[in-house]
MIVEX-62403 format. One record per residue (C-alpha): z, x, y; residue in one letter. Coordinates in steps of 0.1 Angstrom, whole numbers, padded with zeros to 4 digits, always signed. Layout:
ZXYA...
***
This chain:
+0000+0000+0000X-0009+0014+0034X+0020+0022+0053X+0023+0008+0089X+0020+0035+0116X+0037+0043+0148X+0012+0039+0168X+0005+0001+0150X+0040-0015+0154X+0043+0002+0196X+0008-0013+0199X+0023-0049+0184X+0049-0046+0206X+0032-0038+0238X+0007-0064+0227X+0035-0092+0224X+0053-0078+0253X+0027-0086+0277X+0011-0117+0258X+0046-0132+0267X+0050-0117+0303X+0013-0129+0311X+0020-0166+0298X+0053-0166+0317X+0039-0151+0351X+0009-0173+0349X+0032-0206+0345X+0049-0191+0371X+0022-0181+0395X+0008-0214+0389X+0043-0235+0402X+0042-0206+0432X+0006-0212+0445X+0005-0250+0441X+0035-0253+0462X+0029-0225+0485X-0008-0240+0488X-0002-0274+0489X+0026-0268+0518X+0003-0245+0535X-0023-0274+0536X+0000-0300+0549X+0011-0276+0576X-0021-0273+0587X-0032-0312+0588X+0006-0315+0606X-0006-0294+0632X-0041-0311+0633X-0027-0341+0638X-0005-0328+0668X-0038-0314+0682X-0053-0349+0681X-0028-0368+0698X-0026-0343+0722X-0064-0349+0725X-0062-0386+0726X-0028-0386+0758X-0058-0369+0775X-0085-0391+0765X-0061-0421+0773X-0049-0414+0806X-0086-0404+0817X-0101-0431+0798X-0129-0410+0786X-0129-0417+0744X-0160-0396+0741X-0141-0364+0744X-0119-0373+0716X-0148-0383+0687X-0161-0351+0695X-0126-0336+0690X-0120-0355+0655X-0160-0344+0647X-0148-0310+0652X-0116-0310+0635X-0132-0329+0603X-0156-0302+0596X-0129-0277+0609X-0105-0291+0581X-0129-0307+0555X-0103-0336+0562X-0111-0372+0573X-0090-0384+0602X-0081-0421+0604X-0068-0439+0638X-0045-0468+0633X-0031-0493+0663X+0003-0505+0660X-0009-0535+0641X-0015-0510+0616X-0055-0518+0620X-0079-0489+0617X-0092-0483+0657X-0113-0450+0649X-0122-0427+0621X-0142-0394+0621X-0175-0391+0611X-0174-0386+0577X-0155-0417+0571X-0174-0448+0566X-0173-0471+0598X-0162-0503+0574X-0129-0490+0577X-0127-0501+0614X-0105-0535+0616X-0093-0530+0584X-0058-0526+0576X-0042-0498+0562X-0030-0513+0531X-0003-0484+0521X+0025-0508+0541X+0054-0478+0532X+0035-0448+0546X+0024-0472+0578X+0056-0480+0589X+0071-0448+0588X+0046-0435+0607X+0054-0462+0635X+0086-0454+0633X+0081-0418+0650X+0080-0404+0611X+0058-0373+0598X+0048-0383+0564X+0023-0370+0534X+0013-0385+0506X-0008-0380+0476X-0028-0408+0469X-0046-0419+0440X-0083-0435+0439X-0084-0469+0450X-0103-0494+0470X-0097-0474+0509X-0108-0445+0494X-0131-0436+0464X-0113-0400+0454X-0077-0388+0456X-0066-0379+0487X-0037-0359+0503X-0029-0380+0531X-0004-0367+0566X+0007-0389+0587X+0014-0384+0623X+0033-0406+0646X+0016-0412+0683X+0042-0429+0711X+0015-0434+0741X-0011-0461+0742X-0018-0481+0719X-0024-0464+0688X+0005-0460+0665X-0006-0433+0642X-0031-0406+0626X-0040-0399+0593X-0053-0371+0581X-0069-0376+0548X-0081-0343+0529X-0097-0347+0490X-0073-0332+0465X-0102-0322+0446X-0116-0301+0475X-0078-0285+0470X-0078-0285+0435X-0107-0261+0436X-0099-0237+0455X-0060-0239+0440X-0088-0231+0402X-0102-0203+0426X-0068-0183+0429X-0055-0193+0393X-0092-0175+0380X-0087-0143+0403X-0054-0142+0392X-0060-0144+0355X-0088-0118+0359X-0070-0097+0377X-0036-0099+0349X-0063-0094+0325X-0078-0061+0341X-0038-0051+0344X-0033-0058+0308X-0065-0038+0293X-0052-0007+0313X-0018-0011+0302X-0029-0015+0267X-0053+0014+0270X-0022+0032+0282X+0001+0025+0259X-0023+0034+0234X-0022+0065+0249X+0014+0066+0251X+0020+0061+0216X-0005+0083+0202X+0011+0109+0227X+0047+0101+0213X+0033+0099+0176X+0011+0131+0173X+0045+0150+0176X+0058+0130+0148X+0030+0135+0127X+0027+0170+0131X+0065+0175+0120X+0059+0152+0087X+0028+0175+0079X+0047+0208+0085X+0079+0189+0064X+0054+0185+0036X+0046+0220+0039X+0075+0232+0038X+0086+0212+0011X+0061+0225-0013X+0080+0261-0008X+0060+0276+0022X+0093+0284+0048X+0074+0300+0071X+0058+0268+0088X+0069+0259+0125X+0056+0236+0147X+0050+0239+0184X+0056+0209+0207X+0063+0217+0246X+0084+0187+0255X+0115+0183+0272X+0127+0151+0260X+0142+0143+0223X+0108+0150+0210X+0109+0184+0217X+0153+0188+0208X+0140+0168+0175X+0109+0197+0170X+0135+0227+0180X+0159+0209+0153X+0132+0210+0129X+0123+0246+0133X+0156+0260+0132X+0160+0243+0100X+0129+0258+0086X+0143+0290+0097X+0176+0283+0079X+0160+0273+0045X+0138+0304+0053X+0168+0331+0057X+0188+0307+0027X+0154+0315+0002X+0156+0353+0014X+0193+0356+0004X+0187+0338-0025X+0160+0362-0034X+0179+0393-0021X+0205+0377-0043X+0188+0376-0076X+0173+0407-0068X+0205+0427-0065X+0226+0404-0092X+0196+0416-0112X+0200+0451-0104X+0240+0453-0111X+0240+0436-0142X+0211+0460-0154X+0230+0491-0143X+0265+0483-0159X+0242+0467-0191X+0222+0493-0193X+0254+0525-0194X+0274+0501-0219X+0245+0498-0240X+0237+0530-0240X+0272+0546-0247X+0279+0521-0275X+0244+0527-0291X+0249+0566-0290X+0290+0559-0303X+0274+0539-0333X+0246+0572-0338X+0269+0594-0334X+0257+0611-0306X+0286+0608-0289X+0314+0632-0307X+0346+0608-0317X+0369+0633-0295X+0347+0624-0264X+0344+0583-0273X+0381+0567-0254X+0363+0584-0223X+0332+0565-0222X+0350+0532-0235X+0367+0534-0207X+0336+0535-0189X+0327+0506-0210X+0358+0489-0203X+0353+0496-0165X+0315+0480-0166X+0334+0451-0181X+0358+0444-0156X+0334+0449-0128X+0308+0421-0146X+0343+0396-0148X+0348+0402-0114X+0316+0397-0100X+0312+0362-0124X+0347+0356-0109X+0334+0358-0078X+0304+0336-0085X+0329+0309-0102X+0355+0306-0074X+0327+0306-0045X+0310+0275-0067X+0343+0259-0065X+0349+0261-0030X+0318+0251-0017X+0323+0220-0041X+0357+0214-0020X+0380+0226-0049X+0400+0244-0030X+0437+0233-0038X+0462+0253-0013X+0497+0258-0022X+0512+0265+0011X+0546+0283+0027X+0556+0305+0050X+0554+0340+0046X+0554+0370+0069X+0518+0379+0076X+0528+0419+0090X+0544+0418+0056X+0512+0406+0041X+0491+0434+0062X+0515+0461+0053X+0512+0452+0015X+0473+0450+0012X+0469+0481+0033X+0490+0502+0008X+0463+0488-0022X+0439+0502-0002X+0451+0540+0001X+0433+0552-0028X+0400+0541-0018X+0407+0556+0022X+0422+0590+0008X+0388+0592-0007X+0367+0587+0024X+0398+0607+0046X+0395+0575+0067X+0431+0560+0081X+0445+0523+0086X+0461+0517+0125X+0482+0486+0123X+0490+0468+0159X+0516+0438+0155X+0518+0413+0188X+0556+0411+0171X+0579+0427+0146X+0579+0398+0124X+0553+0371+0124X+0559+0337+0105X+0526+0319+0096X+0519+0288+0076X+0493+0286+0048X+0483+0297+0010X+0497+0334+0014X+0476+0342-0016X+0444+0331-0004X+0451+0352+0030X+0456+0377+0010X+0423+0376-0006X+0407+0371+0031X+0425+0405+0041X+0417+0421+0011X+0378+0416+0016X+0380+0424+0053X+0396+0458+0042X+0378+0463+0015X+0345+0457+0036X+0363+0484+0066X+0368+0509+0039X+0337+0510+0024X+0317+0512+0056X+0338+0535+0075X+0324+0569+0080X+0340+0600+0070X+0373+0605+0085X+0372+0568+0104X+0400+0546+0116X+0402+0510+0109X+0424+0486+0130X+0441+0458+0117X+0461+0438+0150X+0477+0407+0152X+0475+0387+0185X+0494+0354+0194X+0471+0330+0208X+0498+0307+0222X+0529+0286+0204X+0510+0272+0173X+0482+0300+0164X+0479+0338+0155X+0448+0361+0152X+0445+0382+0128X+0413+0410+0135X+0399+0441+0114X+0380+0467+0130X+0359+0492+0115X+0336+0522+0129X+0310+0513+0105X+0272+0509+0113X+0279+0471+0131X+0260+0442+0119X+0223+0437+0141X+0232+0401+0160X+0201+0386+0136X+0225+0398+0106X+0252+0382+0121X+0239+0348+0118X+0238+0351+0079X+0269+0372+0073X+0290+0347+0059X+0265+0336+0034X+0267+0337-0001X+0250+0366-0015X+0240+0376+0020X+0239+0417+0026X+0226+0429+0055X+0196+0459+0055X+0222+0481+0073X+0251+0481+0049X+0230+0475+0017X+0229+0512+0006X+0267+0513+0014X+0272+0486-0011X+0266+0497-0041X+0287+0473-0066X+0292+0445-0038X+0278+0406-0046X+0273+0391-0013X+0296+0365-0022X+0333+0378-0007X+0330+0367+0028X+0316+0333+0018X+0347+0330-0002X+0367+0341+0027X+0352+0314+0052X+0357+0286+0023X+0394+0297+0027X+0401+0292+0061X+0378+0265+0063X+0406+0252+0034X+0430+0261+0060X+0415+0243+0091X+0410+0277+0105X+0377+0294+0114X+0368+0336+0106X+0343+0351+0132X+0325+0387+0136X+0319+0406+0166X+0294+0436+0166X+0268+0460+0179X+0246+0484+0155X+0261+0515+0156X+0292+0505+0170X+0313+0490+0142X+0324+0452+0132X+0352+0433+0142X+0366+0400+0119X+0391+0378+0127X+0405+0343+0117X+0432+0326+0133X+0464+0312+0114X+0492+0287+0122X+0525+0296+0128X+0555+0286+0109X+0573+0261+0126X+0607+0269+0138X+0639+0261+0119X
***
C-alpha cells in the first residue's frame, strides 16, 4: 500500500484550510457588501431627494416648474432612479421622464410609506412587483414642508442594484481564487521545502542502517529541521566511533587471548614432549597459571561490565574513610611504581574524610584510575591523588598523571567499553578497554558522575565526586 506523503496530508490541509476560509469570507463579504451597498445607495437617493426639494422651494417661490423637470431629468439619468412627486392628498403631481405619465393623478397606493412621509419622516423601502410598478424597486422617501407637495420618492430597480452587488461578488471571487492558487502553489513549495529535509535524512537512515556509518547529511537550516539533521549526524558519528571500538575491540580481545593461548599451549605441548626438562616445568606452569588468571580477569571484566550496563548493580553502602581508602590502594600499587621509579603524592582537603557509598566499588574506581596513572606514567613520574570538598554534602576525588594526555577527540570515547585510545595503546599491553566503563557504571550506581581533563603531552586528570557521610 502506498504510503501517504508529507507533502500530500500539508497539501490536504492547506487545501481544507482555505476551502473553509474562502466559503466563510465569501458568506461574509457577501452580508458586508450588501449592507455597505445597499446603505451606500439609499444615502445617495437621501441626498437626491434633498437636492430636489431644494430644487422645487426654488421653483415654487419663482413659479417657474420648467427648471425643476429639467432637474429630476438630470437626476434620473444621474441616478438611474425614477423620481415620483406626491401632493398632500398623497396624489402623484410629477414624475421624471422615465416614469410613465399614467401615474399622474393616481394615488400612491403604499398608504404606510405615504403617511410617514407626510409626517416629516425619511423612509426606504424595498418593494416587490406589483401594479405601480412592473419590477422591484428600492423606494426613499423624502418629506417636503413648503407648497403643496408633501413628498418625493425616489424609486431605483433592485435589479439594476442587484447587478452590480453580482459585479463585486464575481471580482471578489476571482480575486480569492487568484489568492488561493498562489497560496497553494506556495505551500506546495513550502512543504516540499520542509519535506526534502526529511527525506534526505530517511535515505541517509536507510543507509546507514545497512552498515555504512560514514553517511551524513547536509541541511543549512536554523530551525528544528536543521537541530533535527545535526541530531541525526552526531548520532551517525556515535554508531560510527561505537562500530570502531567494537572493531578495535575484537581486534585487540583477539590479539590477548592469542598471546596468552598461544605461550600456554606452547609450554604445555613441549611439557607433554618433553622438551621442557621436569626441573624447569613449576616455572613455566606458573606462567601458565599467570595466562590463566589474566584470561579470568579479563572475562571478569567483560561479565561485570554486562551487568552493569544491564542496571545490575546492587550497592551495599556505609560509611567509610575515603583518605583511608586512598592510602590502602596506593600501597597495592607500590610494586608496579617501584618498577617504573615513579611516586604517588597524596593531597587530603582534611585529615579524615567520611563519605557515603559501596566502599568496595570506590575501591575498584581508585584502583583503575591508579592502575591507568601507573602504567602511563613516564620514568621517574609523579601521580597525584587530592581530595577536594566541594561544599557540605559532596567530595572530589581526582588522579593525576604525567602520561601522554588523552587528544580531546579521544576524550569523547574514553569511557567506552573497550575504547583505547591510539596514544596509550602501545602502553597497554594486557589492558581490555573495559575498566573505565566499569568505573562510570559505578558512580552512575552511585548518583555521581567521573570526568577527565587533558592535553596531549601534558598528562590526564579523573575525578568523581562522592557524598559525604552525614553527621552523627
Amino acid at each position: 500500500m502506498k504510503k501517504d506523503s508529507i507533502v500530500r496530508k500539508q497539501m490536504l490541509l492547506y487545501m481544507s484550510t482555505i476551502g473553509i476560509l474562502i466559503m466563510l469570507l465569501c458568506g461574509a463579504l457577501a452580508v458586508i457588501y450588501t449592507n455597505h451597498y445597499m446603505g451606500e445607495k439609499k444615502e445617495e437617493l437621501i441626498r437626491q431627494g434633498e437636492k430636489i426639494a431644494t430644487a422645487y422651494s426654488e421653483a415654487y417661490r419663482t413659479g417657474d416648474l420648467s427648471e425643476l423637470s429639467h432637474e429630476l431629468q438630470v437626476l434620473e439619468t444621474y441616478m438611474e432612479a425614477g423620481i415620483v412627486l406626491v401632493n398632500q392628498a398623497g396624489t402623484v403631481v410629477l414624475t421624471s421622464p422615465g416614469f410613465d405619465d399614467v401615474l399622474i393623478g393616481d394615488n400612491m397606493v403604499y398608504d404606510d410609506l405615504t403617511q410617514k412621509v407626510m409626517n416629516g419622516e425619511i423612509v426606504t423601502h424595498q418593494i416587490r412587483k406589483d401594479e405601480v410598478f412592473d419590477t422591484p424597486m428600492l423606494v426613499v422617501g423624502y418629506p417636503v414642508t413648503e407648497g403643496y407637495l408633501a413628498g418625493i420618492f425616489m424609486c431605483r430597480p433592485l435589479p439594476a442594484i442587484e447587478a452590480s452587488l453580482m459585479e463585486m461578488y464575481q471580482m471578489s471571487v476571482l480575486s480569492l481564487f487568484i489568492v488561493s492558487v498562489l497560496g497553494l502553489i506556495v505551500s506546495y513549495l513550502t512543504a516540499k521545502h520542509v519535506a526534502f529535509p526529511l527525506v534526505v535524512m530517511n535515505r541517509a537512515a536507510k543507509i546507514i542502517a545497512n552498515g555504512d556509518f560514514e553517511q551524513r547529511v547536509i541541511i543549512h537550516s536554523n530551525d528544528e529541521i536543521g537541530e533535527l539533521a545535526e541530531s541525526f549526524n552526531h548520532m551517525a558519528e556515535s554508531l560510527q566511533a561505537h562500530e570502531k571500538v567494537q572493531k578495535d575491540f575484537i581486534a585487540n580481545v583477539s590479539h590477548d587471548l592469542r598471546s596468552p593461548l598461544t605461550s600456554m599451549n606452547g609450554f604445555l605441548t613441549a611439557m607433554l614432549d618433553g622438551t621442557i626438562p621436569q626441573e624447569k616445568q613449576e616455572k613455566y606452569l606458573k606462567i601458565v597459571l599467570e595466562e590463566t588468571n589474566r584470561l579470568s580477569r579479563m572475562t571478569q571484566g567483560i561479565v561485570e561490565l554486562s551487568r552493569a550496563q544491564s542496571s545490575a548493580i546492587l550497592l551495599e553502602e556505609s560509611d567509610f574513610d575515603i583518605n583511608d581508602l586512598i592510602r590502602s590502594n596506593i600501597e597495592l600499587l607500590e610494586p608496579q611504581l617501584k618498577e617504573k621509579n615513579a611516586m604517588i603524592r597524596a593531597i587530603y582537603d582534611e585529615e579524615k574524610t567520611m563519605v557515603h557509598g559501596d566502599m568496595d566499588k570506590i575501591s575498584r574506581v581508585l584502583q583503575n584510575l591508579l592502575n591507568n596513572a601507573a602504567k602511563f606514567s613516564p620514568e621517574g613520574g609523579v601521580i597525584e591523588v587530592e581530595t577536594t570538598l566541594l561544599d557540605k554534602k559532596k567530595i572530589l576525588i581526582s588522579v593525576k598523571d604525567e602520561g601522554p594526555g588523552i587528544s580531546q577527540e579521544d576524550q569523547k570515547y574514553v569511557f567506552d567499553r573497550f575504547f583505547k585510545s591510539d596514544m596509550t595503546r602501545n602502553e597497554d599491553k594486557v589492558g581490555s578497554g573495559i575498566g573505565l566503563a566499569i568505573a562510570k557504571e559505578f558512580m552512575i550506581a552511585h548518583g555521581e558522575n567521573i570526568t577527565v581533563k587533558s592535553e596531549e603531552g601534558k598528562g590526564a586528570t579523573f575525578a568523581f565526586s562522592l557524598k559525604l557521610a552525614e553527621k552523627a
